[in-house]
N, C-alpha and C positions, 0 to 999 in steps of 0.2 A: 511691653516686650520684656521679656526674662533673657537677659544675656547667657549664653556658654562658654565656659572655660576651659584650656588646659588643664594638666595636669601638674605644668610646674606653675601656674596659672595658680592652681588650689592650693595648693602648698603651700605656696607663699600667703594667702590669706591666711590659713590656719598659721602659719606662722607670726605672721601681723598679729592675729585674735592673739596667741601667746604669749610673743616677747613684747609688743610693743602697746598689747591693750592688758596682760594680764592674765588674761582667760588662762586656764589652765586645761590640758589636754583630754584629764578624766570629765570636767565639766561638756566638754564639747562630743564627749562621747556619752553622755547621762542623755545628754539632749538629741542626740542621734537614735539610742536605742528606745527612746522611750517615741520619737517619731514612726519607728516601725512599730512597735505593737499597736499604736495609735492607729496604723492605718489596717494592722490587723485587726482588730478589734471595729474599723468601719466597714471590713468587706466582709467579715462575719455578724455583724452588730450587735451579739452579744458573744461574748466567749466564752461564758463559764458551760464548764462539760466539753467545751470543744479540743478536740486534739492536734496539738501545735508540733510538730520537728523545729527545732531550730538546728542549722549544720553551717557549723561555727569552725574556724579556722584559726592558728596559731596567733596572728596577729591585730592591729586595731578594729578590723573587721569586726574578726570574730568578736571583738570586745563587746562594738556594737549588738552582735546576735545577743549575748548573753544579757546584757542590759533587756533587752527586747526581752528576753525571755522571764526576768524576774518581774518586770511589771504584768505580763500576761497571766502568768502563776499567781500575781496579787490579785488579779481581775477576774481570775477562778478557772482559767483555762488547764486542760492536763496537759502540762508543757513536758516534752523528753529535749534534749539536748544529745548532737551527735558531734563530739570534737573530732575532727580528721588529724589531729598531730598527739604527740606527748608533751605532755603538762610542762616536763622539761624544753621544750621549745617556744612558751606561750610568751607573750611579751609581757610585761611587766603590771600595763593593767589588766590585760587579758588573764593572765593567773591571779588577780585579788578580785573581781569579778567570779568566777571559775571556785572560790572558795567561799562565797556568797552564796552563789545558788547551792553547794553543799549543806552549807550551815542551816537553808531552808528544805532541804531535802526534794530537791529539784533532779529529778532522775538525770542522770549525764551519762554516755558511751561513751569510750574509748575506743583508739584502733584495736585494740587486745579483745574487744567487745565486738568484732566486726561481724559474726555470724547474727548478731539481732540489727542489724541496720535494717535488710532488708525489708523485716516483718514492721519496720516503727516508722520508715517512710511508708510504706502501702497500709497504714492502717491511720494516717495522718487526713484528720481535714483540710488544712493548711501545713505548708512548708515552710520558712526563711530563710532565705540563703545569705548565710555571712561569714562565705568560706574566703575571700578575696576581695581586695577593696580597689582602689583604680590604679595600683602599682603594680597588677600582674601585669610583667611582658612575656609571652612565648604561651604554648602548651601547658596547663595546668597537669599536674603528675599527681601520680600514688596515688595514695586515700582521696584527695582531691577532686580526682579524676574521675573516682570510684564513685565517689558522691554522688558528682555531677549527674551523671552516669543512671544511677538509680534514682533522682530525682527526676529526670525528665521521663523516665520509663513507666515510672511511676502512674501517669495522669491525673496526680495532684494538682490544686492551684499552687502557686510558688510566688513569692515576693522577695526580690535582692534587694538586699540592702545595699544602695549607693549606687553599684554595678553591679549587673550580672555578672557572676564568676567566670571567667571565659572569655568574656569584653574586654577588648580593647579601648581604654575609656579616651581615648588620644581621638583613634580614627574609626572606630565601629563596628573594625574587623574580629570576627567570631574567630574564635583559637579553637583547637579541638581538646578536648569536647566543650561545652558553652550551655550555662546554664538556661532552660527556655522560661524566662518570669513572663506571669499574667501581669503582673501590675511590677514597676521598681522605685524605690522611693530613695530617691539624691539627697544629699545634703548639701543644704546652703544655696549652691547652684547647677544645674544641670553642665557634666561632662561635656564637650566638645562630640566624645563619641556614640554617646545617648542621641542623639538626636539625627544620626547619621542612618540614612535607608538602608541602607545593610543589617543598623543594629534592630530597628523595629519588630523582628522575629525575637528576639531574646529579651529585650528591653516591656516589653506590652506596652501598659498604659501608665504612664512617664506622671511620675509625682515629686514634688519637692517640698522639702521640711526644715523648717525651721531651727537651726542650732545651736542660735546665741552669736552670731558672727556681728560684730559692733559695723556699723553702716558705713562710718570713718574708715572702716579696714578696705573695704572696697572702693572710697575713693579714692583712696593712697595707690590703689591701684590703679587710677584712673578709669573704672569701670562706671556707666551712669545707670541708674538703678535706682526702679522706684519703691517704695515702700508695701512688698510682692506677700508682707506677712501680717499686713496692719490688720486684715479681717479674720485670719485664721490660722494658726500654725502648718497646714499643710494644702497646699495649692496644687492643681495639675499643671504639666507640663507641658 
């Protein structure tokens, strides 16, 4: 059995992995995005020539997206990248990532670039959604929105990272509008909200990945937890 958590639940672990084991926050986000192309790279099983969107978001998120995206571009996939905010809003690793895929010439959109979104999700094999991570509360807005929006019109496959954008990772309630993933791939441990019948339209087919979270950390949490990564880095749900 794979326990569910909270969201101040998961915090606190990442926190523990942090202050009290070390880890440092870009480490835990190297090992996230590189979990999503992993799993893109299994539902396509090969990606080179494949056409990837990653729609990546101001914050750790999107960090993750981006990560995902430079391993996919090394694995020979034609990755685009769609940022929904300005560069000046990105977080701190999300903008040194963001000048990573530059320096490899990783095509990247901007909101200022919004007239070719359309034509770069509808012309995508695969999608990533890592516009929001499990601290939206309310209605996802703006470009956001917009995203969301053209991603699900689309009838692409789509894989969120962590949560679906639009999830409520607490209770499982869909916000408007709410991203629809085929497959979503959690870290560390599956959401509280993930797992809830309401999410199962948005969430698909529930994955979790391994991120480097020290064993210790979860028992300081009192959580009991077997050893859910000893055969593979990423397990279903």
């Amino acid at each position: 059995m794979i326990p569910s958590v909270s969201v101040d639940q998961m915090k606190k672990i990442e926190e523990l992995a942090e202050k009290h084991f070390g880890l440092e926050l870009g480490m835990l986000m190297e090992n996230a995005g590189r979990n999503v192309a992993m799993l893109a790279r299994q539902i396509l099983n090969d990606v080179r020539e494949k056409t990837i969107t990653v729609l990546a978001g101001k914050g750790n998120n999107g960090g993750d997206g981006l990560v995902a995206a430079r391993f996919l571009h090394n694995w020979g996939a034609r990755v685009t990248v769609i940022m929904a905010d300005h560069p000046d809003n990105f977080s701190q690793l999300t903008k040194w990532h963001s000048g990573v895929l530059r320096s490899m010439f990783v095509t990247t959109l901007y909101p200022t670039n919004n007239l070719q979104f359309r034509d770069t999700i509808d012309s995508s094999d695969l999608i990533i959604d890592a516009l929001i991570g499990y601290g939206l509360q309310g209605n996802p807005q703006g470009m956001y929105a917009t995203l969301i929006n053209m991603a699900n019109s689309s009838g692409k496959k789509i894989i969120a990272a962590d949560v679906p954008t639009g999830l409520d990772a607490n209770t499982g309630h869909p916000y408007e509008p709410c991203i629809k993933a085929r497959w979503t791939i959690t870290f560390a441990l599956p959401k509280n909200g993930l797992i809830e019948k309401t999410a199962k339209e948005f969430v698909g087919e529930l994955w979790i990945g391994d991120i480097g979270i020290p064993h210790e950390a979860y028992e300081l949490m009192g959580l009991k937890l077997e050893k859910i990564f000893a055969k593979k880095d990423l397990v279903r749900g």
